[in-house]
Structures are given as structure tokens and as C-alpha cells.
MDAnalysis code that builds the backbone (N, CA, C; Angstrom):
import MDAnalysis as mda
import numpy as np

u = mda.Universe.empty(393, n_residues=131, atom_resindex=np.repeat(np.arange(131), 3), trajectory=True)
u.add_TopologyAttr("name", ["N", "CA", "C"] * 131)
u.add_TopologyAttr("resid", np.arange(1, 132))
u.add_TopologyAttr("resname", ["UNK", "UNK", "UNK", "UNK", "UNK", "UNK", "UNK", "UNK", "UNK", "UNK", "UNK", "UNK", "UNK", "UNK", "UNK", "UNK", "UNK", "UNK", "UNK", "UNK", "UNK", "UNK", "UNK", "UNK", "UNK", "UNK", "UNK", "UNK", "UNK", "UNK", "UNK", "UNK", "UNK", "UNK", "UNK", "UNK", "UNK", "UNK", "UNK", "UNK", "UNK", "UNK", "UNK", "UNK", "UNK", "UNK", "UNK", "UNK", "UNK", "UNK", "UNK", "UNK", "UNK", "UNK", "UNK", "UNK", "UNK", "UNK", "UNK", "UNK", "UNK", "UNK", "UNK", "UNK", "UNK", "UNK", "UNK", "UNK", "UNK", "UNK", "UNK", "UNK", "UNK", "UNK", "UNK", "UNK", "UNK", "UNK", "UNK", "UNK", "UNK", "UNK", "UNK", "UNK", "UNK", "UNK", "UNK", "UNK", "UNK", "UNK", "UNK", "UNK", "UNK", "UNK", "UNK", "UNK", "UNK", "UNK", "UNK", "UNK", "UNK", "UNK", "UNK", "UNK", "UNK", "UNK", "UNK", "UNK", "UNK", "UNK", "UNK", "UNK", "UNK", "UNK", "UNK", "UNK", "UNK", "UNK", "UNK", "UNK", "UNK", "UNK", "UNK", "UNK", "UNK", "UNK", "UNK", "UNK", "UNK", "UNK", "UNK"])
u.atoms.positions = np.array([
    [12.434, 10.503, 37.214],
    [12.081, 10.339, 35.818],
    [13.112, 11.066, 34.976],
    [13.400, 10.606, 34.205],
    [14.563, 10.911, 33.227],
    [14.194, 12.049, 32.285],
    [14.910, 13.061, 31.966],
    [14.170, 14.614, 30.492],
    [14.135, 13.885, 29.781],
    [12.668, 14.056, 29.336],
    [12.389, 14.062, 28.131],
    [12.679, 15.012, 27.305],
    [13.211, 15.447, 25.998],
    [13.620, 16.402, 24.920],
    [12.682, 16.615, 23.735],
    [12.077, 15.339, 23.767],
    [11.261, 15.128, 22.218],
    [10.132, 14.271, 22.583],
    [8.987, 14.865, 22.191],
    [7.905, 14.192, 22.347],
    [7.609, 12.730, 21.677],
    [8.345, 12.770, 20.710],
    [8.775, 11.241, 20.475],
    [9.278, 10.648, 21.415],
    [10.089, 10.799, 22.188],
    [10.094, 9.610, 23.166],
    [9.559, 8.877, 24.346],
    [8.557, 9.859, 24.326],
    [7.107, 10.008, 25.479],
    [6.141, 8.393, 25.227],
    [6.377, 7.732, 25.869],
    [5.498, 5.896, 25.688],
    [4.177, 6.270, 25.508],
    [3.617, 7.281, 25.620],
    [2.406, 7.731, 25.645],
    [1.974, 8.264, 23.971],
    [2.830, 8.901, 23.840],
    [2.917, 8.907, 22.294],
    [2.952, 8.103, 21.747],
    [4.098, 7.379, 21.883],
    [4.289, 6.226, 20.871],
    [3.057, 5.188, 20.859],
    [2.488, 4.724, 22.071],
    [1.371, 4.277, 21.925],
    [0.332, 4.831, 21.233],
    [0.105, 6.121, 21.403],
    [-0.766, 6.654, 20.619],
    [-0.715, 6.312, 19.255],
    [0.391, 6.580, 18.435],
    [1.107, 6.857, 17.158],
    [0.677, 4.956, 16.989],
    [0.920, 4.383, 17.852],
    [0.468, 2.175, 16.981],
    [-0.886, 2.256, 17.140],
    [-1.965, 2.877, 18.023],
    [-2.984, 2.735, 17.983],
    [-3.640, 3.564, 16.819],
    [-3.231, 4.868, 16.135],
    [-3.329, 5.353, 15.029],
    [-3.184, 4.483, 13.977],
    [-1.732, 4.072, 13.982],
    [-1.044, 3.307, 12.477],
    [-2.324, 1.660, 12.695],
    [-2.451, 1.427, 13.772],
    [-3.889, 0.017, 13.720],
    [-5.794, 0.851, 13.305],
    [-5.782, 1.664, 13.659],
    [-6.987, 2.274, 12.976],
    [-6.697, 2.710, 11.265],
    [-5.711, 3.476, 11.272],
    [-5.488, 3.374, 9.626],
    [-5.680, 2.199, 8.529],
    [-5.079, 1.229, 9.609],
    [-4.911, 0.071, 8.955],
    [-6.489, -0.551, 8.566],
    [-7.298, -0.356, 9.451],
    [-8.987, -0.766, 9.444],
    [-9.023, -0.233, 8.855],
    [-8.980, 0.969, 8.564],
    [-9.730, 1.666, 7.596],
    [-9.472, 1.923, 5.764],
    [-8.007, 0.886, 5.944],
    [-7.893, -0.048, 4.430],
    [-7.851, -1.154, 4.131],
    [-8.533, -1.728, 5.268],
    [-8.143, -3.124, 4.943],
    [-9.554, -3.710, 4.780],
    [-10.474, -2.932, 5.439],
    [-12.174, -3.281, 5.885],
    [-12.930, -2.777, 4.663],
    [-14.124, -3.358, 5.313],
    [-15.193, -2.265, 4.182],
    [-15.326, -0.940, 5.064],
    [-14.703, -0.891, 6.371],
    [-14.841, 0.646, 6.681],
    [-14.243, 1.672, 5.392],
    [-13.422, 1.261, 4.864],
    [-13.070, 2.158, 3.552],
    [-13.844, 2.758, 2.291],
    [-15.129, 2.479, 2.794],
    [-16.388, 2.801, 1.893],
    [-17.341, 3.669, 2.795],
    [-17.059, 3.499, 4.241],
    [-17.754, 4.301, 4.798],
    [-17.147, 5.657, 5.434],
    [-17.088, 6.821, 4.443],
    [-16.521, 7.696, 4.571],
    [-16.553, 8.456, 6.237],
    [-17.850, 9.093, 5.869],
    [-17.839, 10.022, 7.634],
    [-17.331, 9.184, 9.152],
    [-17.408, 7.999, 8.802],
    [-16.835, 7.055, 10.119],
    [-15.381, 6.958, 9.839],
    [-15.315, 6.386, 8.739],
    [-13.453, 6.460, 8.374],
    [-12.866, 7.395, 9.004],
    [-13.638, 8.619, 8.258],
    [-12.421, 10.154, 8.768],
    [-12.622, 10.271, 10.039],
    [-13.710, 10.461, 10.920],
    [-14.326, 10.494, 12.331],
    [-13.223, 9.945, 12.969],
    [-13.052, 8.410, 12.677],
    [-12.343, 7.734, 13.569],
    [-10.742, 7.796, 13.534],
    [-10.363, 7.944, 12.198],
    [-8.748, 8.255, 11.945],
    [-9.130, 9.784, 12.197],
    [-9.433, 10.397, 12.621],
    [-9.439, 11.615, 13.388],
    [-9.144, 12.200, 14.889],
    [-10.143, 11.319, 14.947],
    [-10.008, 11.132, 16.609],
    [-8.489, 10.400, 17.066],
    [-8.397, 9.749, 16.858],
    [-6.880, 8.609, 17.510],
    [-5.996, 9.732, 16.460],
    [-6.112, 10.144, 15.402],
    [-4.983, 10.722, 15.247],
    [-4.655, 12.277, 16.414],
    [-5.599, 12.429, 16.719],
    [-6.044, 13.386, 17.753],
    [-5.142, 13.121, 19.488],
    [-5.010, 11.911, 19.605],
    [-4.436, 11.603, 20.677],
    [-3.055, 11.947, 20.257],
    [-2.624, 11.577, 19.453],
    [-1.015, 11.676, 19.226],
    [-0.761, 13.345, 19.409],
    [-1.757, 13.728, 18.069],
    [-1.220, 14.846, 17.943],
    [-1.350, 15.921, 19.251],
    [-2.265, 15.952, 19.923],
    [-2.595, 17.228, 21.478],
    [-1.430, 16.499, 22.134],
    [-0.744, 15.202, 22.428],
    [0.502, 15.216, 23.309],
    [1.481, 15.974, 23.136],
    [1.871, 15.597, 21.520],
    [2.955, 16.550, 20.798],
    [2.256, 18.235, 21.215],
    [1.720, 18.852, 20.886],
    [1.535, 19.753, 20.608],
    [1.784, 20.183, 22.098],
    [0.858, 20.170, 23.182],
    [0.827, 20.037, 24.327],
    [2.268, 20.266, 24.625],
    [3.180, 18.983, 24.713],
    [4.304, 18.853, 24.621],
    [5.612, 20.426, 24.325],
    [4.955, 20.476, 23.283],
    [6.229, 21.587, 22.443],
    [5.297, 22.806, 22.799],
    [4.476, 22.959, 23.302],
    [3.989, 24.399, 24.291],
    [5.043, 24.916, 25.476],
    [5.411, 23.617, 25.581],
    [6.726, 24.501, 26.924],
    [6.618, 24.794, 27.979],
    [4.736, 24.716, 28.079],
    [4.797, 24.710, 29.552],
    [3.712, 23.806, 30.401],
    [4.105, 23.544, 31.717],
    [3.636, 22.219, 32.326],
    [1.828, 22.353, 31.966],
    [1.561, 23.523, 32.290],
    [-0.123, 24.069, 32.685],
    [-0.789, 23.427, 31.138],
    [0.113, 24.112, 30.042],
    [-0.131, 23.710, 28.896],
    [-0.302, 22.552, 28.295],
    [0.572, 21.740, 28.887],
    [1.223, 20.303, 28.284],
    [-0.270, 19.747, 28.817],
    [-0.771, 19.807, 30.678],
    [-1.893, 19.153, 31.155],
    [-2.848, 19.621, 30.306],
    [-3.121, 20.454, 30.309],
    [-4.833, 20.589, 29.170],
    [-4.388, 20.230, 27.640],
    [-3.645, 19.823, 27.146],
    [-3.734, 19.149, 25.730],
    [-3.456, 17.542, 26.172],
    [-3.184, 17.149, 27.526],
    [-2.823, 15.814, 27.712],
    [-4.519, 15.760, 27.805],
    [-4.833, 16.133, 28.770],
    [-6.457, 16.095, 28.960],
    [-7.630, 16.433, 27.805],
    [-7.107, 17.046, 26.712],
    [-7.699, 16.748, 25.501],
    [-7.244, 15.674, 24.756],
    [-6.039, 14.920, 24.978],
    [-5.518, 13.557, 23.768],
    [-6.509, 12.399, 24.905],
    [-6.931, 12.479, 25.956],
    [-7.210, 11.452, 27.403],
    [-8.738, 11.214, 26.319],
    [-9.337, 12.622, 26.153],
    [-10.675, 12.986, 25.673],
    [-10.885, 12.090, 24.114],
    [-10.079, 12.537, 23.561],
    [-10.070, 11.419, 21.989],
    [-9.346, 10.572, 22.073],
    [-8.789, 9.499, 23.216],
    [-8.747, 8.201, 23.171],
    [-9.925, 7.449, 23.777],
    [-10.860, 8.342, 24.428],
    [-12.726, 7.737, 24.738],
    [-13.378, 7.992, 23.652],
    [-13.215, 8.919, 22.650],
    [-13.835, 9.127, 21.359],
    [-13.633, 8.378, 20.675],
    [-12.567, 7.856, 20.395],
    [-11.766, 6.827, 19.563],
    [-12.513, 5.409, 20.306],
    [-12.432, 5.379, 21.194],
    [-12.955, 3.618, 21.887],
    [-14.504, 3.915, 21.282],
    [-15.411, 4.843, 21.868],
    [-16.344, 5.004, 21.266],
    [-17.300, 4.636, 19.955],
    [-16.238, 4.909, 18.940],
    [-16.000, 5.092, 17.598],
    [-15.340, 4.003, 16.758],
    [-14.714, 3.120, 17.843],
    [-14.849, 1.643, 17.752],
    [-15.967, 0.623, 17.743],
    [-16.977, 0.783, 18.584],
    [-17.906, 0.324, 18.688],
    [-18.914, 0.710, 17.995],
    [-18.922, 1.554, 16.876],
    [-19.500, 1.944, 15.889],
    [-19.001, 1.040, 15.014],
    [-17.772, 1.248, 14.719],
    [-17.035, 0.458, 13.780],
    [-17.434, -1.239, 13.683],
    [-17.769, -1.723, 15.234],
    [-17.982, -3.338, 15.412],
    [-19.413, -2.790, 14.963],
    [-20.376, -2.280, 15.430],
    [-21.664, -2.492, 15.291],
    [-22.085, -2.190, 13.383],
    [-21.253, -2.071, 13.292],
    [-21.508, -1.767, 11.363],
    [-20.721, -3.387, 10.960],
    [-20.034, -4.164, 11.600],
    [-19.658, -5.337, 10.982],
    [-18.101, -5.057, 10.345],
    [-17.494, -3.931, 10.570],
    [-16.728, -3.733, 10.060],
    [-15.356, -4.464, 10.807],
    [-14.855, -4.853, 11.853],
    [-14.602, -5.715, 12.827],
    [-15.035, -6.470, 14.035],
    [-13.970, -7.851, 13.956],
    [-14.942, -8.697, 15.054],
    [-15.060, -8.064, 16.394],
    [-15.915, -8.962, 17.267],
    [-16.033, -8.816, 18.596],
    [-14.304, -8.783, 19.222],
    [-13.449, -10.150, 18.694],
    [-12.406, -10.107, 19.416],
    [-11.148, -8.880, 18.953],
    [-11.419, -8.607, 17.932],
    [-10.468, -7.259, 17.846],
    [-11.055, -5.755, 18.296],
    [-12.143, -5.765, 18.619],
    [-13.065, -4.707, 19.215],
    [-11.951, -4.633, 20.563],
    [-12.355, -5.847, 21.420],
    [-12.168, -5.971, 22.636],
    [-10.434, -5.838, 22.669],
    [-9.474, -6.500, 21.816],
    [-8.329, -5.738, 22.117],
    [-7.707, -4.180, 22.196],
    [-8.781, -3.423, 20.929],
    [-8.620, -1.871, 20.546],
    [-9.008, -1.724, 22.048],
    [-10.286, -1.338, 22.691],
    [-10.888, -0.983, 23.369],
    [-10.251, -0.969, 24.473],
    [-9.657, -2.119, 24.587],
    [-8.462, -2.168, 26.184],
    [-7.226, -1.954, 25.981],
    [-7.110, -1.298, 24.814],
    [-5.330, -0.888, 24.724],
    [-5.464, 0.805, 24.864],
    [-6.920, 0.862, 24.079],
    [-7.435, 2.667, 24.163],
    [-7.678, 2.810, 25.701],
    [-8.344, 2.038, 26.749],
    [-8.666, 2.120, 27.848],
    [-7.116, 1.781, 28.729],
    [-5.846, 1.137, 28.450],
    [-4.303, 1.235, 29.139],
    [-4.355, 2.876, 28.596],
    [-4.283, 3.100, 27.433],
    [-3.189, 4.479, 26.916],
    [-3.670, 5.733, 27.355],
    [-5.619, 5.508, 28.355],
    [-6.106, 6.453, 28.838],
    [-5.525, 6.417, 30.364],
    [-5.521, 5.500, 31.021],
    [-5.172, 5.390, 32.003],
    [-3.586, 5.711, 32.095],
    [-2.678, 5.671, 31.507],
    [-1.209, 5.859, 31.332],
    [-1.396, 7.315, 30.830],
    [-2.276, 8.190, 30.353],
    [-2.387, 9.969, 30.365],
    [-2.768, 10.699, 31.000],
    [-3.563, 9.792, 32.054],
    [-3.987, 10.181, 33.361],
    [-3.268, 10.266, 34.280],
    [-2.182, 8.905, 34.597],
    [-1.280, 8.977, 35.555],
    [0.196, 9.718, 35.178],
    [0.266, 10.460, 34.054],
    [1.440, 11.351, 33.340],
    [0.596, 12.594, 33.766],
    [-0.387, 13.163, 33.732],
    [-1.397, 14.304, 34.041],
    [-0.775, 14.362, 35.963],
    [-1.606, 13.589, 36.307],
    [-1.195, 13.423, 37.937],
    [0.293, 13.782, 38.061],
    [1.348, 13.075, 37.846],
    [2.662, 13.026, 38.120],
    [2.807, 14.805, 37.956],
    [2.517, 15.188, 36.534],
    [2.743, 16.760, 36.037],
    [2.524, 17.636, 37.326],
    [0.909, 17.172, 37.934],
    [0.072, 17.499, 38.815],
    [0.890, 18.103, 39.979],
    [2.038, 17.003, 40.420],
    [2.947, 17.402, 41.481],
    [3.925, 18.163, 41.124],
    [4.555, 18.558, 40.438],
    [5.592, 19.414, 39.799],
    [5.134, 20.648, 40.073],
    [6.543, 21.443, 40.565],
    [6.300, 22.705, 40.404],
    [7.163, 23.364, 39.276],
    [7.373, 22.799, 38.536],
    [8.106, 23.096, 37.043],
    [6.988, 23.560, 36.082],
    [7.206, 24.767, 35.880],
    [5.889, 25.622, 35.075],
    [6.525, 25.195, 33.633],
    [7.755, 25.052, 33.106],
    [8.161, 24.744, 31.936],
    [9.448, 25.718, 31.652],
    [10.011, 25.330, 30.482],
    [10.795, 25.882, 30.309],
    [10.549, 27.440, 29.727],
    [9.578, 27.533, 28.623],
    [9.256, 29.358, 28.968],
    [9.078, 30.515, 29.522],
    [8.904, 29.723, 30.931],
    [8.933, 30.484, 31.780],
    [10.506, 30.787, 32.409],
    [11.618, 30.358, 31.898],
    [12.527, 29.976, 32.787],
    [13.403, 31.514, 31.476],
    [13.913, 32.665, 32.438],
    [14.587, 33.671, 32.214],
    [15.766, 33.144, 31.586],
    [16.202, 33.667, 30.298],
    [17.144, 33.666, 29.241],
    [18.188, 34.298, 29.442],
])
């Protein structure tokens, strides 16, 4: 696997970051934009995935990076969740439910198998590594 430098270039992110910029988008384009506590809830959560990778990420170290990957894993099931709130209020159809839901259910499964891979490494990170 090739260094990564910047958590921007992590596919895991970036997925995160279109599944964000497509919930934003519901939430101006719908009448979800009238329903406040679900609006923020849900552009919360998915913004939540992006952000614990990054963060995770620029911690520096592997142990670190896994428990904020395993918290962004956690609010992309919150986020699917919170979709189906979103369909059951009428606020989107059945068939765009079912695309969110299985792109949130790839981008969980693709943070799981980046978690695992970490899993085998004995690279604690670079903070640990004497200056």
C-alpha cells in the first residue's frame, strides 16, 4: 500500500466527504429543511464520519487512527439509521433510501477492512518514531 500523507487522499474519506455533500444536499432540497432536530442529527452524524477519519488520521498514531476509524464505522450506522427516519417522514423515496443505505453500508465495510489491515501493522505511527 502506497503513504498516505494527507487524509484527503484516504478513499474512505473521500467517500465519506460525497456521502456528506448528498445528505446536505437533502437537507436543502427536501422538506427535511423544516425539520430541524433531524436535519442537524443527520448532517451531523455523516459529517461525523469524515471528520473522526481526519482527526484519527492526524493523531499520528496507528492505536489512535483505529479507535476514531471505529468511531467514523459507528456514525456511518447512525447516519443509515437516520436515513430511514428521513424515508419514514416522506422526506425521500424508497429508491434513494436504498441507494444511501448501501453506499453507507460499502463505506462501513471499506472502514472495517482499513481497521483490519491497521490491525496487522506493527507501525505504532509516526509519534512514536525518535526525532
Amino acid at each position: 500500500m502506497a503513504t498516505i500523507k494527507r487524509f484527503e487522499d484516504l478513499e474512505i474519506w473521500l467517500e465519506a466527504r460525497r456521502l456528506s455533500n448528498e445528505i446536505i444536499l437533502i437537507s436543502k432540497n427536501t422538506d427535511l429543511n423544516r425539520d430541524f432536530k433531524l436535519k442537524e442529527q443527520i448532517k451531523g452524524s455523516s459529517g461525523s464520519v469524515m471528520d473522526n477519519i481526519a482527526e484519527g488520521f492526524e493523531r499520528n498514531g496507528n492505536a489512535e487512527f483505529r479507535q476514531f476509524l471505529s468511531i467514523a464505522k459507528g456514525s456511518a450506522g447512525e447516519s443509515r439509521s437516520q436515513l430511514y427516519r428521513v424515508f419514514d417522514n416522506e422526506y425521500i423515496t424508497q429508491e434513494r433510501l436504498t441507494v444511501l443505505v448501501s453506499e453507507y453500508e460499502k463505506l462501513s465495510i471499506k472502514i472495517h477492512n482499513f481497521i483490519t489491515y491497521l490491525n496487522k501493522k506493527d507501525f505504532k505511527g509516526t509519534k512514536f518514531i525518535d526525532s
